[in-house]
Structure formats: structure tokens, C-alpha cells
C-alpha positions in Angstrom: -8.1 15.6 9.8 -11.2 17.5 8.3 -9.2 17.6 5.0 -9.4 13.6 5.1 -12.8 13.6 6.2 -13.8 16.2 3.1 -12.5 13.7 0.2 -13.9 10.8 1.9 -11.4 9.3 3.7 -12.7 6.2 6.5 -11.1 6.2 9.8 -9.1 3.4 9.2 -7.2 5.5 6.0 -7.4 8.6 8.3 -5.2 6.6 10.8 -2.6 5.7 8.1 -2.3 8.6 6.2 -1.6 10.3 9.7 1.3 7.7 10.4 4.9 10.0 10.6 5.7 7.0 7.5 3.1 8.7 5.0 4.1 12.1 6.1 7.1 11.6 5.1 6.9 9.6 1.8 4.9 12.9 0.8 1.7 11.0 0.6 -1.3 14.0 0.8 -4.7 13.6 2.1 -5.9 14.7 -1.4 -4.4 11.1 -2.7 -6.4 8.8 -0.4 -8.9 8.0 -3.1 -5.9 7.3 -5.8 -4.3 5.3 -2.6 -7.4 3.3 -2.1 -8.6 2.9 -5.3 -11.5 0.5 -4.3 -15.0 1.4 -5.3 -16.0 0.8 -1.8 -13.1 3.5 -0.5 -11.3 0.7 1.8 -8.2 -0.4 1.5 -7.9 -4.6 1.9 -7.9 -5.2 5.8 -4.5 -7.6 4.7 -2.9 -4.7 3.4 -4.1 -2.1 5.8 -2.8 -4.3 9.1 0.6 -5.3 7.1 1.0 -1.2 6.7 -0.1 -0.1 10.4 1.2 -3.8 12.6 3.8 -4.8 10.4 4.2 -8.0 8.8 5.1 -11.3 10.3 7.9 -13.3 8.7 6.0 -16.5 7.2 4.0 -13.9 5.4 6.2 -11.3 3.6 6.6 -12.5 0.6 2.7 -13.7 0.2 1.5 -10.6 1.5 3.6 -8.3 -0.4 2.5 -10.2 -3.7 -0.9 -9.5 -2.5 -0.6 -6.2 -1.6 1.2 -5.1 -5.3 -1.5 -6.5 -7.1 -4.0 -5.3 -5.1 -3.2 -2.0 -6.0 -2.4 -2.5 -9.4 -5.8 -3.4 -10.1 -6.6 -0.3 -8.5 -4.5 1.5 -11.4 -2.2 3.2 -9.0 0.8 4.4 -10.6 4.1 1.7 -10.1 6.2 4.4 -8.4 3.1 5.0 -6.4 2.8 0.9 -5.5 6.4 0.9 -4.7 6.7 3.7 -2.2 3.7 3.2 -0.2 5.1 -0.7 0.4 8.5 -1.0 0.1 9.5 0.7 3.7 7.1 -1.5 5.8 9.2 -4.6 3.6 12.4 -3.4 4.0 11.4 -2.9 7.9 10.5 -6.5 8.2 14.0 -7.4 6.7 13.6 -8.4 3.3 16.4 -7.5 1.3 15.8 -4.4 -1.4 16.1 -7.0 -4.7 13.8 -9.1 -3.0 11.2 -6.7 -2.2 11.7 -5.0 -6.0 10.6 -8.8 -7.4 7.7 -9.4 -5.2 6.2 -5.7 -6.3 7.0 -6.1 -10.0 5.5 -9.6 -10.1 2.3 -8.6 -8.0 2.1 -5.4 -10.2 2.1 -7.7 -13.4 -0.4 -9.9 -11.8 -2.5 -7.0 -10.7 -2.5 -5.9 -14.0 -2.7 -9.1 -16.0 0.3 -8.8 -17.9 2.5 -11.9 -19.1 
């Protein structure tokens, strides 16, 4: 926890990085800042409570848009984008070529590419 704390992590991204979901997907506390990306060092509450409370099923494919291009514009890497969402996607029961689309097209979004 003081290794979060040190690169300036908030409690909110202390409590996700410390989930046994980022353990595993071999997310460090070093990449909090490349995670976040946000000048203010916060994640988008949207994003943060689809990642720590799940996501309800009206909203997965709005949300997961969201959530790609969010972090495009934060100029995380795709692989990146794709790890840290898809399991939380494929948990709520969207199928693997669906959750694929939504990420690509929120990336291009994010990034403002035709």
C-alpha cells in the first residue's frame, strides 16, 4: 500500500489495484498513473464502479464504449485498454466478439480515428 501511496495513487485506485483481478492480470502499482491517465489522477467514477460493482445489463454495452474511449484519450496502450476491461465484460455475460467490438470502436473514438 505505501508503494501506491508513493506514485500517487488515491484511495479509490488503491482499492482496485488491490482487487485479486489486478493481481492477477499483472497490473503493478508503478502503472496506476499510465492506468489513470487523467491529469487530475482519478479514474471516471463510471468506470471505476463498473470495475469494482460490476455492471448492470441495460448498460454494458454503453458503458464499455465509454470506458474504451475513456482511456484511449488517456493514451493507454490497446492491449492495456483491453485487459484491464474485458474480464469485468465477459463477467457480466457479454459474449468475447461482442466485448472485442465495443473496445475497438470506443478506442477509435477515444482516439478520433475514422
Amino acid at each position: 500500500m505505501a508503494k501506491l501511496k508513493r506514485v500517487g495513487a488515491n484511495r479509490e485506485q488503491i482499492a482496485f489495484m488491490l482487487t485479486e483481478t489486478a493481481t492477477k492480470k499483472g497490473i503493478r502499482p508503478d502503472d496506476v498513473p499510465l492506468i489513470v491517465g487523467r491529469t487530475d489522477r482519478r479514474m471516471p467514477k463510471f468506470l471505476l464502479d463498473a470495475l469494482m460493482f460490476g455492471v448492470e445489463t441495460g448498460e454494458r454495452h454503453t458503458t464499455l464504449f465509454r470506458s474504451s474511449a475513456s482511456l484511449a484519450e488517456s493514451y493507454l496502450p490497446d492491449e492495456v485498454i483491453a485487459t484491464l476491461l474485458s474480464w469485468r465484460w465477459l463477467e457480466s455475460g457479454l459474449t468475447p466478439a461482442v466485448v472485442a467490438r465495443q473496445i475497438e470502436s470506443g478506442i477509435r473514438h477515444g482516439r478520433r480515428m475514422p
